[in-house]
N, C-alpha and C positions, 0 to 999 in steps of 0.2 A: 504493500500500500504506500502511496505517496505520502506526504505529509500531512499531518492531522489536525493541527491549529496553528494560529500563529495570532501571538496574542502581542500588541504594544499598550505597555503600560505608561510613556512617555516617552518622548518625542527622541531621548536618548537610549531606550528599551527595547530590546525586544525579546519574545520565547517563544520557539517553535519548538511543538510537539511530533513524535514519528509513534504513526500502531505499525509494530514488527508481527505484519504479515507472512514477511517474506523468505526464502529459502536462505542458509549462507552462503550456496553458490550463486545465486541471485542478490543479495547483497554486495558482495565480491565487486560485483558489476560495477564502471561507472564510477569509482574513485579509485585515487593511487595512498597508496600508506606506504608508509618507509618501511624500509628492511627491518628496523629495530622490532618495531609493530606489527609485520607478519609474524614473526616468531612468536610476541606474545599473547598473538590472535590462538596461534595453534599450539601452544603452551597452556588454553584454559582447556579446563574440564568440563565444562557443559558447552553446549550449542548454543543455547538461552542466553552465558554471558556473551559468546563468539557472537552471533547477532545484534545481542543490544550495543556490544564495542562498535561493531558496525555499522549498524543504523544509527548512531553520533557521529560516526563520519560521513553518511549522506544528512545531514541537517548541520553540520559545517558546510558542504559544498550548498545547501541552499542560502546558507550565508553569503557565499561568497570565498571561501575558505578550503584549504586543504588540510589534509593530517600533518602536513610539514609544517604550518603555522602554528602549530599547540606543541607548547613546553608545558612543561612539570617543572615545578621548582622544589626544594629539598623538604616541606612540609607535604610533598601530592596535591598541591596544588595549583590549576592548569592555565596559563597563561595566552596570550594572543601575542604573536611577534609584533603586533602591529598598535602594540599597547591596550588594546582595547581590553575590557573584565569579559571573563566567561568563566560558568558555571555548569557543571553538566552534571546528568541521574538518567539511570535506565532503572526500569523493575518489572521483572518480567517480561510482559508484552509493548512496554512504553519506554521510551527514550525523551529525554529534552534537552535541549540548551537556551542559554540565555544568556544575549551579550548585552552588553554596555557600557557606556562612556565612564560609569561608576563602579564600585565596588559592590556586585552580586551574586549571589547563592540560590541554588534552586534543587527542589528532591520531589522525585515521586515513590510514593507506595502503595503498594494492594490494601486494602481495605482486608482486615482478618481477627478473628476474634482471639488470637493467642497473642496479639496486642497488651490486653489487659493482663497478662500473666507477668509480663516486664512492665507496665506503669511505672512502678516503686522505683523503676532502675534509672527513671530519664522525667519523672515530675515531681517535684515536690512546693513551689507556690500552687500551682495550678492546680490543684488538687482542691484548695479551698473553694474552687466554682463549677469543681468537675463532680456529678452523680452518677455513680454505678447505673443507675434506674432507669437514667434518659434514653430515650429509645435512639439518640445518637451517640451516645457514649461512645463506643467504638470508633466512628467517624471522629469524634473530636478528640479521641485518645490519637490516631491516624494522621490528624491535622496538625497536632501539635508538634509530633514527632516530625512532620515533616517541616515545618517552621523550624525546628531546635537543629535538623541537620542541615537548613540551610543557613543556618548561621554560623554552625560548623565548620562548613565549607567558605562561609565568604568572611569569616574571622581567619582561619587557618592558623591557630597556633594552640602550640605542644600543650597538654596539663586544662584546655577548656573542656568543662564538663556540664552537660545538658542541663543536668539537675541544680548544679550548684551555681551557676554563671549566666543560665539561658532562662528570662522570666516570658512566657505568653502573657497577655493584657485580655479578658475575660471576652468572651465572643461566645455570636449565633453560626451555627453554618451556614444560614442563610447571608450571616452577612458579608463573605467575603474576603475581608480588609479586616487586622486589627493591627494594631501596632508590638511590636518586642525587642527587649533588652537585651542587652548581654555587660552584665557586672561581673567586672572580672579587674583585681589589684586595684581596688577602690578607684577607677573608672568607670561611668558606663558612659554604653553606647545606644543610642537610640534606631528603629529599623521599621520602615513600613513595610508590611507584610499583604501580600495575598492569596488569598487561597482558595481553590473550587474540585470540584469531584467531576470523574468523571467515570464509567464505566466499569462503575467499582473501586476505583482508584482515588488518591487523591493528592492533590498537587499541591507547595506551597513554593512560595520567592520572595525573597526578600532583598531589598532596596534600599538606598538611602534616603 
């Protein structure tokens, strides 16, 4: 399948979404990866990762981009030669990235109820507005975690911990938008955040 959304949240923003329909010899297709990156296409154990690595290299070339323009810097975290921010996440069937002129972060995940089995491990303000009961619980356990790892990622540094450093701001699913923190060495940091579901999944990013 071609690509599946492409969403601008400001005029410096953008994040396109890829549904990994497609074969890995049909993804193969139609971009070049360096040597380094064939090897550790065919170095992974599933198909599932092999594809999603993949399908983030056709939603670079819908950028505009090649596999030769992304660095990694010494935290795993992935750069644009051409200065620009970018943020990438595959889970399962979905892939995305998200560049911009700023410092940002983006995660998708499956929607699953063994979510709630690690809560303890990755909330603990949020907790005061979150109910077992709510018949969204699960989704907003889902939502959060994916805010916390996209702060993760567009923080990138050693010793940050979800629970201890990463606050959500109380939200509806319906609505979107909330705002979140990251307190971290009596600093913080302020982050608009967005987030929507789709297909069972659900997506969050975070901006400055």
């Amino acid at each position: 399948m071609p690509l599946y959304k492409t969403i601008t949240p400001n005029s410096q923003t953008t994040v396109k979404i890829w549904k990994i329909t497609e074969t890995y010899d049909d993804l193969m297709k139609g971009i070049t990866i360096k040597p380094e990156n064939i090897g550790r296409v065919l170095g992974m154990k599933s198909e599932l990762h092999q594809r999603g690595f993949l399908s983030v290299r056709h939603l670079l070339a819908e950028f505009g981009y090649q596999d030769s323009n992304l660095v990694y810097d010494e935290n795993g975290k992935p750069h644009l030669k051409d200065g620009k921010h970018i943020s990438i996440t595959h889970s399962f069937t979905f892939s995305a990235v998200i560049i911009s002129d700023d410092v940002v972060g983006i995660d998708i995940e499956k929607q699953r109820d063994k979510i709630a089995i690690i809560a303890h491990k990755f909330i603990d303000y949020e907790f005061d507005y979150l109910k077992e009961e709510d018949v969204d619980y699960i989704k907003k356990l889902t939502s959060i975690w994916c805010v916390k790892e996209s702060l993760y990622k567009l923080f990138a540094t050693p010793g940050l911990s979800f629970k201890e450093h990463c606050l959500v701001i109380p939200f509806s699913i319906e609505d979107e938008k909330t705002i979140a923190w990251i307190d971290y060495e009596n600093k913080k940091y302020r982050y608009n955040i967005n987030f929507f579901e789709f297909e069972g999944f659900s997506c969050a990013y975070a901006i400055v």
